[in-house]
Each structure stands twice: as structure tokens, then as C-alpha cells.
C-alpha positions as CSV (number, residue, x, y, z in Angstrom):
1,X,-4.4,28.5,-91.5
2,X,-1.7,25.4,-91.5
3,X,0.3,26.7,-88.6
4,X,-2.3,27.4,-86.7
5,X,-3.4,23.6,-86.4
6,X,0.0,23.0,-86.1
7,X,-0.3,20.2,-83.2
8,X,3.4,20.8,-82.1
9,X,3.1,24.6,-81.0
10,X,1.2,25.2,-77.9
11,X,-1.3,27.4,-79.2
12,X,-2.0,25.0,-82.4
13,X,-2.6,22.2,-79.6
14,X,-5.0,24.1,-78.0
15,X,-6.8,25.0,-80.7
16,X,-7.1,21.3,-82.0
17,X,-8.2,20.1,-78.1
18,X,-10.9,22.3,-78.3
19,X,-11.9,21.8,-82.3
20,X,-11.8,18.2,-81.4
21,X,-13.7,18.9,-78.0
22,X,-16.6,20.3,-79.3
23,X,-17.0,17.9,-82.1
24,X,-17.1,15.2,-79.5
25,X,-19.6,17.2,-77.9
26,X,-22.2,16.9,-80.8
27,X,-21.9,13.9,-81.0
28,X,-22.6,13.1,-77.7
29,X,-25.8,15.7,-78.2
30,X,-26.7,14.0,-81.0
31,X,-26.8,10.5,-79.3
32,X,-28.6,11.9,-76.4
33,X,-31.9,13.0,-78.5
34,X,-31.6,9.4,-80.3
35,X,-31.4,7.7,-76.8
36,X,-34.5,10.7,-75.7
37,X,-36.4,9.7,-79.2
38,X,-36.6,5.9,-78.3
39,X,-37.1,5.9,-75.0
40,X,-40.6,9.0,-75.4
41,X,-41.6,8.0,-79.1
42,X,-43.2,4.0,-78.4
43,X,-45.5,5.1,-75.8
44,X,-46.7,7.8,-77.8
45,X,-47.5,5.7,-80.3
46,X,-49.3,3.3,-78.0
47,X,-51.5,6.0,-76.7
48,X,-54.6,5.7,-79.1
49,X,-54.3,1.9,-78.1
50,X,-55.3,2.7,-74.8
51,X,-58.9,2.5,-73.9
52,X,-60.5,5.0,-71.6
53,X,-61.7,4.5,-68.0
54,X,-65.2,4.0,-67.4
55,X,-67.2,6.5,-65.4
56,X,-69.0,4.9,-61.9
57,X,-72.5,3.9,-62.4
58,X,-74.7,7.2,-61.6
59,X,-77.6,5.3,-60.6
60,X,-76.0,4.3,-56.9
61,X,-75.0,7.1,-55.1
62,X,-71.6,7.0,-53.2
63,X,-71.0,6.7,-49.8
64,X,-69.0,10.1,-48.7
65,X,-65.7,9.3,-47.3
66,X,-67.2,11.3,-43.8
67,X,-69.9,8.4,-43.9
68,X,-67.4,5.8,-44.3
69,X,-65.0,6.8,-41.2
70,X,-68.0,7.5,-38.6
71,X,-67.8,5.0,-36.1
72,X,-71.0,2.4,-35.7
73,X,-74.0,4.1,-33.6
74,X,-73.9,1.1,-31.2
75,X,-70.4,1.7,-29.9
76,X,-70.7,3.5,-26.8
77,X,-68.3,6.7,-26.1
78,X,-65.5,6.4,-23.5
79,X,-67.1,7.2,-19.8
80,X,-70.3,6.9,-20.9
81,X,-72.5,5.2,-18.4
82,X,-73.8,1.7,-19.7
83,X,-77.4,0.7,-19.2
């Protein structure tokens, strides 16, 4: 097993590169899901903190958004004759 980590023959080279290559590679993994962990795991633990939105008043009813974009009876249309 020696010789074939042997960093002065080509193929022992290689053989290190990539040993040391995917070892750097898991480590990098591993800081990713840290990094992942702190950034998701706070707000989930502020989400019972939160307080929930409060329905609209039912007694009022709500003026459809086709009400609300009519224009005003009084306005006359264009080429209407005016009294």
C-alpha cells in the first residue's frame, strides 16, 4: 500500500490529488450544511413567536374590486350630447 502513495511516481501522485481532493470536498460539504443550518434554523424557531393575522370584520361587507373601478354615474360618456 506504501508505494502506491508514493508522491514521487506519477500514479502515487494522482492517487494522493484525488484522496486529498475528496477530503477537501467534505469538508467543504460539511461547512455548507453548517452555513444552511444557521442561516434556516432562527427563523424557525421564531415562528411560534409570530402572531396570526386577523380576519376583516364580517359585519361590513366589502366593496368588490368591479364596484371600486366603475367610473362615477355623473361623468358623462365621450360624444354624448350635454343637456
Amino acid at each position: 500500500m506504501a508505494h502506491w502513495l508514493d508522491p514521487f511516481s506519477r500514479q502515487g501522485a494522482a492517487l494522493l490529488d484525488r484522496m486529498i481532493d475528496q477530503q477537501a470536498q467534505s469538508i467543504a460539504d460539511n461547512i455548507d450544511v453548517r452555513m444552511m443550518t444557521l442561516v434556516v434554523l432562527p427563523p424557525l424557531l421564531l415562528l411560534p413567536l409570530m402572531r396570526r393575522h386577523a380576519p376583516p370584520a364580517a359585519s361590513a361587507p366589502a366593496e368588490s374590486p368591479v364596484e371600486a373601478v366603475r367610473a362615477p354615474a355623473a361623468v358623462a360618456a365621450p360624444g354624448a350630447a350635454a343637456d
